[in-house]
N, C-alpha and C positions, 0 to 999 in steps of 0.2 A: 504493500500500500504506500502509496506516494503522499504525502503529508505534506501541506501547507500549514503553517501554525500561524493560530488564528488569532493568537492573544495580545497585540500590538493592535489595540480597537479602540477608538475615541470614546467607545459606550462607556471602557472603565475608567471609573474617578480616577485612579491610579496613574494610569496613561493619559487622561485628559490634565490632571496636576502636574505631571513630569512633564510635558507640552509645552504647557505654561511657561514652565520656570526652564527649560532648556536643559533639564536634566540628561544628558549625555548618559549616564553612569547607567539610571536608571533601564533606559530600553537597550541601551550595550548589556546587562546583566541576562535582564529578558529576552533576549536575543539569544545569548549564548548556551543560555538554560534552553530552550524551547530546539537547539538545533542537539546539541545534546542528549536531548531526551528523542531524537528521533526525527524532528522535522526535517524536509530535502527543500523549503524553500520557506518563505515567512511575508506573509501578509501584512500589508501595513496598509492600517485606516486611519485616519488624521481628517477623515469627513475634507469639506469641499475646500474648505483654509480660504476661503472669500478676498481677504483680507493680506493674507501674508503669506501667500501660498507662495510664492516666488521666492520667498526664503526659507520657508520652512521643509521645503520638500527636497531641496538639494541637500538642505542639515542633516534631514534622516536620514537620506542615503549615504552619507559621508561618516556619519557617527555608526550607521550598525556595518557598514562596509573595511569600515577601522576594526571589527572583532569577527566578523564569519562572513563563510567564500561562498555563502549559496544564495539562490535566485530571489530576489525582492521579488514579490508580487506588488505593486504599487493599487490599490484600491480606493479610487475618487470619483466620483462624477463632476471633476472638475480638470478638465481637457488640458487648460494652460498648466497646471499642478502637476499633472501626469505627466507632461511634456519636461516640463521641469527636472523633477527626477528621470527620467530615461537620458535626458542629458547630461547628469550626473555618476550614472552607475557606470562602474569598471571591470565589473567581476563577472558575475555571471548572467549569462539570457535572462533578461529579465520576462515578467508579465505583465500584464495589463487586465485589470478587475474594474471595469469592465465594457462591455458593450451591450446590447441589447436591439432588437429591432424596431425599436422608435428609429424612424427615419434619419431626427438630426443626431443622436447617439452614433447610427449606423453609417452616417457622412461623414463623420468624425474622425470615429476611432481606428476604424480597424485600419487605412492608411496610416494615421499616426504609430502605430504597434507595428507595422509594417515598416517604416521607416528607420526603425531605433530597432530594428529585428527581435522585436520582441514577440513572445508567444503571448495570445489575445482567451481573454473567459469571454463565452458569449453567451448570453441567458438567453432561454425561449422565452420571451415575453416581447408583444407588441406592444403597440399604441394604447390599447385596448386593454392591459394587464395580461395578468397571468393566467392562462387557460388551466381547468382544473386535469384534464382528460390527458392523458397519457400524448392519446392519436395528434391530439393537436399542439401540445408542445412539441412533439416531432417535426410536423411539419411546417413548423415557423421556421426549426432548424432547415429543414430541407427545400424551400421554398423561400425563402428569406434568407437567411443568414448566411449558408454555404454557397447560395449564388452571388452576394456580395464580395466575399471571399475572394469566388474564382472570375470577379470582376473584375479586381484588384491588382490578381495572380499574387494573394497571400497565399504563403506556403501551408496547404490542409493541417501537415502534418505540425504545424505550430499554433492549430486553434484547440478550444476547447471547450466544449461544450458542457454547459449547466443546466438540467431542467427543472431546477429549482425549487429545494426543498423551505415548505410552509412552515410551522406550529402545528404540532397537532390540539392545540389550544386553540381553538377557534377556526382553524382551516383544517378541520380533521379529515375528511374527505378528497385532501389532495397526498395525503399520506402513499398508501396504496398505487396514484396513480402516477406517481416520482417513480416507485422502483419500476415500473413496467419501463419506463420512461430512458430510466438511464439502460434497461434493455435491451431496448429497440435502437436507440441512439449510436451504438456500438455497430451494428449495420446501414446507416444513414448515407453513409458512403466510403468509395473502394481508392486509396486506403481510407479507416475510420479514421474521424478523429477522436483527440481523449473527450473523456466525460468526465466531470469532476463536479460536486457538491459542497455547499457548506452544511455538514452535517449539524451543527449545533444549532442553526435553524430549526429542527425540525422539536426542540423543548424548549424554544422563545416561552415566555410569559409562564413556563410553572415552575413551581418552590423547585430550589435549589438541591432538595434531598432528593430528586427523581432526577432530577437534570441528565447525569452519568448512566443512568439508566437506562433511559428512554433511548440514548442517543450511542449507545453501545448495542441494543437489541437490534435497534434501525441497521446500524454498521452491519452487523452479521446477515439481515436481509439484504441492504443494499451490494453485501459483496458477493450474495446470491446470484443476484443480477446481474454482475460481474465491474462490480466499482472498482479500481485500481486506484483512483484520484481524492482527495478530498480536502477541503478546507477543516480544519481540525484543531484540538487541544490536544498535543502533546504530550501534555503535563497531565491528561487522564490515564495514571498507569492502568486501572479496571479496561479502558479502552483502549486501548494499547494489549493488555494480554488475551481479551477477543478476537483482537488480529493478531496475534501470534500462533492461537487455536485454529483459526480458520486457516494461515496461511501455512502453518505445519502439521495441520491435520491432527492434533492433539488431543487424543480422546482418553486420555489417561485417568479423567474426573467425571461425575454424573453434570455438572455443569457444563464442563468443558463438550460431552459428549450433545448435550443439548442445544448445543451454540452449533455445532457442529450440524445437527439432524434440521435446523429452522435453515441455517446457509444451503443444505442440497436440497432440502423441498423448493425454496423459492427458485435454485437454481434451475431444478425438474420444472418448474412452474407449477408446481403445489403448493398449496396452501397448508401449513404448520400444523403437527397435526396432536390434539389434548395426546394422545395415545405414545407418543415421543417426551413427556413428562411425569416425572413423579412428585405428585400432588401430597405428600408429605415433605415434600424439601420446601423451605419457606422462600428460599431462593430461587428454586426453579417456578415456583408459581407465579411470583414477583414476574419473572421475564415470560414466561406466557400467558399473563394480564396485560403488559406490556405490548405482546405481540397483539394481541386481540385489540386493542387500541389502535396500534399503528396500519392494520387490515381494516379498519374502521367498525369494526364488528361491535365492538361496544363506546355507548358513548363515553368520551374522553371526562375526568373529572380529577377535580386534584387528589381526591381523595381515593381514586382506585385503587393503590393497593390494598385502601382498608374493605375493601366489598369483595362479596363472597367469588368465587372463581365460574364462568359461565365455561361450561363443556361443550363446544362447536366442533 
């Protein structure tokens, strides 16, 4: 699994404080812990920087490019910012987070990612938002997006494609129709290109004690499907040794073995099944109450793990 580390994000006080005051120290640490633990490249959010983007985005790059050799993802919807930083990096391919098929996103970026050779995330979503349905995030990709591309003569094998994982707090219904998504995505075209997610999307908005959960059982589905990519926490070792299980086949534990039987059902394109669980482990129940969630089969609620277990 190829790891983007997702923790360099404007959402935390943390990093929105170290910002501020130009703490160097701070996201060199964070930086070198997250590559450390795993990640092949690092995401950096700094939001649109309005204001002082012309300085602050060559800083980033200059300050974590001083401690680790691998790929900035530069993540802005602010064009001049992005341009910025890709002016600045020395080290390695960088990316570009993101583009999407709104038309002036779509005028925009993918020549700019193109010029600075950089590899481009491009999300299924139009004008119009994000479609729930598997089919037709597909083919935003494949009618939008990949003909842009080969408009361009950006190189395929440097895009990537996102179909975009929701909340299952409030967008539970697009849960299920992500993994069909990143699927089908993997044949979109000859060569493919990658597929990547932001998995910590998919436990926006619920308490913190399910967080690693939710978004670890999701992993094992999505690598069903056959995920290789993801925008990610590093720093979740739980999440991190479900892909270790999955990607060495590790069936050494009754959990391990359960992680293991929900990744080749989805991969079979089945559906998970009670009868691969034992319903006295408090653990394994947890992750298929979980699953049942993330299949949309029962309504989502913060409080599921405490409700009784439905046998589907």
């Amino acid at each position: 699994m190829y790891i983007i580390g997702e923790n360099i994000h404007i959402v935390s006080e943390k990093v929105k404080r170290a910002l501020k005051e130009r703490d160097a120290k701070f996201f060199q640490d964070l930086a070198v812990r997250q590559v450390e633990a795993g990640a092949q490249a690092l995401d950096i959010n700094l939001g649109p920087r309005k204001r002082d983007w012309e300085e602050v985005f060559p800083w980033i790059v200059k300050t974590l490019e001083a401690v680790v050799d691998v790929p900035l993802c530069i993540d802005s919807t602010n064009v001049l910012g992005i341009e910025a930083a890709l002016k600045t990096i020395t080290k390695a391919q960088p990316i570009v987070n993101s583009t999407s098929a709104e038309p002036e996103r779509l005028e925009k970026v993918p020549p700019l990612a193109k010029k600075y050779n950089a590899r481009l995330i491009a999300l299924t979503m139009g004008k119009s938002g994000i479609p729930v349905s598997a089919d037709e995030r597909v083919s935003i990709a494949l009618e939008v997006l990949i003909p842009r591309m080969l408009e361009i003569d950006f190189p395929i094998e440097d895009l990537i494609l996102d179909p975009l994982i929701l909340t299952v707090s409030g967008c539970q219904e697009y849960c299920p129709e992500a993994i069909e998504a990143v699927r089908t995505l993997q044949y979109a075209w000859d060569p493919p290109p990658a597929v990547s997610v932001g998995l910590s999307n998919v436990s926006n908005q619920v308490p913190a004690e399910n967080r690693s959960l939710i978004n670890r059982v999701y992993c094992a589905m999505l690598m069903g499907a056959g995920l290789k990519m993801m925008i990610a926490n590093p720093l979740d070792t739980k999440l991190k040794e479900v892909i270790r299980i999955i990607e060495e086949r590790d069936d050494s534990t009754p959990v391990g073995r359960l992680y293991l039987k929900i990744h080749d059902r989805i991969a079979a394109m089945e559906e998970p099944s009670i009868e691969d669980v034992d319903l006295e482990d408090p653990e394994q129940v947890a992750i298929w109450k979980t699953v049942q969630i993330l299949l949309n089969k029962v309504i989502y609620a913060d409080s599921y793990l405490r409700q009784e277990t439905i046998a589907i």
